[in-house]
N, C-alpha and C positions, 0 to 999 in steps of 0.2 A: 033033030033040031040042033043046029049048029049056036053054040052059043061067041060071043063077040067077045074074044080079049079086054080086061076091064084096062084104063089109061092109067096108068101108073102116074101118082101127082106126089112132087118131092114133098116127102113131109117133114115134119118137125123135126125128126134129129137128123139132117141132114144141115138145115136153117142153125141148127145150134151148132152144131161143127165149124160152123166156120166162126164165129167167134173165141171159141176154145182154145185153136190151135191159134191165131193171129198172135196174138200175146207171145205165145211161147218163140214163136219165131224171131220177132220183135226185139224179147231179151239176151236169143243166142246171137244175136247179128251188133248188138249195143255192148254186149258183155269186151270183147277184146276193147274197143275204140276207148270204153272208160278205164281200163286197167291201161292200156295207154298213155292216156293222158296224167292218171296217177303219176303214173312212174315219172312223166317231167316234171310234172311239178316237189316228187321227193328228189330229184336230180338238182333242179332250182334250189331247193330247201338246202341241201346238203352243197353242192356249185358254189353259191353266193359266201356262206361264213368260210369258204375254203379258198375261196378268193380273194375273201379280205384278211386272211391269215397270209395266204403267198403275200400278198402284197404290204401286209406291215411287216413281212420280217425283211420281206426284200427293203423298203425303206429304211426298214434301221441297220438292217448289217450294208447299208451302200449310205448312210446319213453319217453322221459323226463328222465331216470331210471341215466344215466351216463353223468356229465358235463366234458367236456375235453377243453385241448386245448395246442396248441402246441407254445405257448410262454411259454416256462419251458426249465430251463438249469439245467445240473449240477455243483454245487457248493463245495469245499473245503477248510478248513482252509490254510489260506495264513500266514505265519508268516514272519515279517520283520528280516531281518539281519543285526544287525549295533553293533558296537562296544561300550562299557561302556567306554573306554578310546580312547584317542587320538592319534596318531602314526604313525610310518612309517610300512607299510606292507614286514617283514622281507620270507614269508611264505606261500605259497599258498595249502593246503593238498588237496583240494579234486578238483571232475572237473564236467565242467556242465549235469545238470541231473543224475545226480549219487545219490543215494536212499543210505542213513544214518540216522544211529540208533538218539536217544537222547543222550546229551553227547559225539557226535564225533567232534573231533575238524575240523573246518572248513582254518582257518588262523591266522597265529602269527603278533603279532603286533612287534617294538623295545622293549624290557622290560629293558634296561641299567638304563633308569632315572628313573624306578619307583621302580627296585633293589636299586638306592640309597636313596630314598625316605624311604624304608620299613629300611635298613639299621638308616638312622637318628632315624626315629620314634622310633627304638628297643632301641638306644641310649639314647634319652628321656626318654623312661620307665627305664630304667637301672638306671639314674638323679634321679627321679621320685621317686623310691624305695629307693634310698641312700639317696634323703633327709627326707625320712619319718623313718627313722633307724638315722637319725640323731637330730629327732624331738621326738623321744623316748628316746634317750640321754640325750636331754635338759629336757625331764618332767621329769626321774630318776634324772636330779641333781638339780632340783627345788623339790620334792618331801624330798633329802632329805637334803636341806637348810632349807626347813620349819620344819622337825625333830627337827635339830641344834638351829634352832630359838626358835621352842618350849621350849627344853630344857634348855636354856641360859636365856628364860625369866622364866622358873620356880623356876630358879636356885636366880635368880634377885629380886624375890616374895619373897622369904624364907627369902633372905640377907634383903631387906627391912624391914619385919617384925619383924626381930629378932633386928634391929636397933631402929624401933618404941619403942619395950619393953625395951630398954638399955636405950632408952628417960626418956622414962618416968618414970625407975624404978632411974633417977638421974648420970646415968651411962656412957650413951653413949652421945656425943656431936650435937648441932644443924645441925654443917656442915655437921656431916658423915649421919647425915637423910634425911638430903638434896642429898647427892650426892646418897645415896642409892636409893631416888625417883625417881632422874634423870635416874640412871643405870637403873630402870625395865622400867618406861614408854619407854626407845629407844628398850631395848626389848620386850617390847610388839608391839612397828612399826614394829620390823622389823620382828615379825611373821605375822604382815597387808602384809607384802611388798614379804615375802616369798611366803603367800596364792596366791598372784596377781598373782608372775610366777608362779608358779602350775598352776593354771587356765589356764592361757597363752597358757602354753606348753599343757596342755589338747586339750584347741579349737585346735591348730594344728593339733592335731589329729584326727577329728571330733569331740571331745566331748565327745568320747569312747577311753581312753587309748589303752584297751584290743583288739579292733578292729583288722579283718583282714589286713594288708600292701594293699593288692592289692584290698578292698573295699571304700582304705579313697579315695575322690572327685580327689584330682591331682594324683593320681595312675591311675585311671579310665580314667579322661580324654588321658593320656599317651597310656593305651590300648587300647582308642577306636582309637587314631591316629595310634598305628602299625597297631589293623586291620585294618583301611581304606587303609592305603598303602600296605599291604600284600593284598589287595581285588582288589585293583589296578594295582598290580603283575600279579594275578591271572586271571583277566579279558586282560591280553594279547593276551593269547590264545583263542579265541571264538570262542564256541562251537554250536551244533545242541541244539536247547532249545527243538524239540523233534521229532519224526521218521518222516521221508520224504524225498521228490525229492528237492536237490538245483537246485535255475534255477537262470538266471543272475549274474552267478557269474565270470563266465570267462572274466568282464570288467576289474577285481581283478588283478594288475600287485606288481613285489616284488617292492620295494623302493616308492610305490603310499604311498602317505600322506593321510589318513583319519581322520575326526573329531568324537569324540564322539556326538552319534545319527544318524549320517548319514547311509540311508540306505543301503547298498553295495547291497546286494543279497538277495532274497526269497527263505523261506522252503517250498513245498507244503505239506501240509499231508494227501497223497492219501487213505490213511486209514478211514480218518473221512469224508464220503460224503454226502449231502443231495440234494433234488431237490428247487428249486426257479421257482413256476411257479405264470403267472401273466395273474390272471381270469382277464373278465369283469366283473365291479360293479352288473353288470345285471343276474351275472350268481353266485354269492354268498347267494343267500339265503336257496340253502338246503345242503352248504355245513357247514358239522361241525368238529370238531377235532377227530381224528380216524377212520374215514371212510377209506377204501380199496380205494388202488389208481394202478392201471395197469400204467406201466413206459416201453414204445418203445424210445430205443437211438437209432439216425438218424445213427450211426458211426456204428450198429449192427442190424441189420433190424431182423436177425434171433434169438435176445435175450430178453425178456423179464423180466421186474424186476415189485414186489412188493414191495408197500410200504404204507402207510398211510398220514393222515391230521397232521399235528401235531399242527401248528401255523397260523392266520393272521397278514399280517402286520397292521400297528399301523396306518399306510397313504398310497392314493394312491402313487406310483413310480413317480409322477411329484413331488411331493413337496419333497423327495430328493433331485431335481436336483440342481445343483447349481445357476439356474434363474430358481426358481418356476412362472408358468404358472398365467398371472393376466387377469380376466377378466371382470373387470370393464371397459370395450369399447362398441365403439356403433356397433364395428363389431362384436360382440361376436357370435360365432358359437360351437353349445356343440358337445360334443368331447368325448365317452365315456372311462369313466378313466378306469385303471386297476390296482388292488390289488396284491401284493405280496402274495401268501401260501408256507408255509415252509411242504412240505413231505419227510417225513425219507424213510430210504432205507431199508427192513427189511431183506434183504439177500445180501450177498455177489455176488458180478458179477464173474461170468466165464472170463471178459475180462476186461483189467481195466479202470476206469472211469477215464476221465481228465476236469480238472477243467474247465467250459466253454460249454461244448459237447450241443447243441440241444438235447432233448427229446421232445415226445408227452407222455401228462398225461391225464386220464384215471378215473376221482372219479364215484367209486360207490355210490349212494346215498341210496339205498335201494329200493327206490319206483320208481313208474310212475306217469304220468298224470292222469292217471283212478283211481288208488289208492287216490288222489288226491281232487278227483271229489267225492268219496264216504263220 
């Protein structure tokens, strides 16, 4: 009896095998791909701070090159306006902020009392000159009383002598030699007495007959008094002392009383502009005079100006003040100061500067830190 091969049916641990082994497969085929990706992301980890290390040291040893800072104004000449004389304000010509030449007049003062003033003074000179034409009179007739003198006592000489020889030749008498002696010696006083005014009349005149009239001392004195009061005249009218914007002037009423020196109003002169900027102590040492200086006004964001170093100031900006900073105390806390630099403007603005305005300034130094370092 032949028996039939039984069917062989997969069993159970065949069906579990294959779960078993799935897994293990699974984590050797996953295992590289995550140690992989480890490794970039400790690559990223450690990259990135290394990256921003290269890159701030490269920033700082290539920075240094430009000190700025944005405590800087700009600055224009300010001129005061005040009158040379004293007066009632008859006059007001111009109005506030209005841009005038040099030499435009600004306001008339009264000029009545100082027309009479110049008037007297020309009067004096006129005195002045008539007495020195009268003092030339007196030396022509002292000049020629000493002539007359001379001559009377020449005349005095001869009679004398021709009385001595009538003396003595038996002829002529004691008395008439006597009286002939008397007669020249008064002639000869009175050419002493003639010489005296001559002289006299000379020093009136300096000492120089021939002199100009209007070089002797009280002629002089005379002209400098009309100029001072024709200067006095003149200074009624006050003028722009030179091109610019009036400002404060509109306090300026007619019949206001002013004193000579008081200021009434300011010129600006927008023409002439420079920068004032105020480094720290700390940041002056590779600045020098003529260095390139980039100038951003805060009023024009879209304009830039060039300019240069020109000047430092003399002291820091505290000991200007009117209470300089003391710090002899036990509180004392340092404070770092700040320098005045004067930078010129070396082109004209498209838009115009006013005195005051914020800027940031901008010095080129030339170099860096790394330059520095070499």
């Amino acid at each position: 009896m032949n028996a039939k091969p039984a069917k062989m049916q997969p069993g159970p641990s065949l069906k579990a095998a294959t779960p078993d082994t799935a897994p293990d497969t699974a984590n050797e085929s996953a295992a590289p791909g995550s140690r992989r990706r480890n490794g970039r992301r400790r690559l990223l980890m450690l990259a990135l701070p290394l990256a921003l290390a290269i890159g701030g040291g490269a920033w700082w040893l290539l920075g240094g090159r430009y000190v700025s800072t944005d405590n800087a104004y700009v600055h224009q000449r300010m001129v005061s306006v005040s009158p040379d004389v004293s007066g009632r304000i008859t006059e007001v010509l111009v109005g506030e902020n209005q841009h005038v030449e040099a030499g435009t007049p600004l306001f008339r003062l009264d000029a009545s009392g100082y027309q009479i003033a110049l008037d007297s003074a020309e009067a004096q000179l006129a005195a002045a000159r008539l007495a020195v034409a009268q003092q030339r009179a007196a030396y022509a007739t002292a000049a020629a009383q000493l002539e007359s003198a001379r001559s009377i006592r020449d005349v005095q000489q001869r009679e004398l002598e021709r009385q001595k020889e009538l003396t003595n030749r038996g002829v002529g008498s004691q008395s008439a030699l006597d009286q002939a002696t008397i007669t020249a010696s008064s002639a000869s006083n009175a050419v002493v007495v003639a010489q005296r005014q001559l002289d006299a009349a000379a020093a009136a005149l300096g000492g120089d007959p021939e002199a100009e009239t209007d070089s002797l001392p009280s002629v002089q004195a005379a002209i400098s008094a009309r100029d001072a009061a024709a200067r006095d005249l003149d200074h009624t009218e006050i003028r722009a002392a030179t091109e610019g914007t009036v400002s404060q002037i509109e306090s300026l009423n007619v019949g206001q009383f002013v004193a000579a020196g008081t200021s009434v109003a300011t010129l600006v002169d927008n023409a002439d502009s420079w920068i004032e900027a105020n480094f720290k102590e700390t940041q002056l040492d590779d600045l020098e005079p003529g260095q390139p200086v980039g100038i951003e006004v805060d009023a024009y964001p879209d304009m830039e100006l060039h300019g240069s170093v020109e000047s430092f100031g003399s002291a820091t900006g505290s000991q200007f003040s009117l209470i300089p900073a003391q710090n002899a105390t036990g509180n004392w806390v340092k404070v770092v100061q700040r320098v005045p630099v004067r930078i010129g403007i070396e082109e004209d603005a498209r838009r115009p500067l006013r005195d005051g305005m914020s800027v940031h300034v901008s010095v080129d130094t030339g170099h860096n830190r790394l330059d520095e370092m070499r």
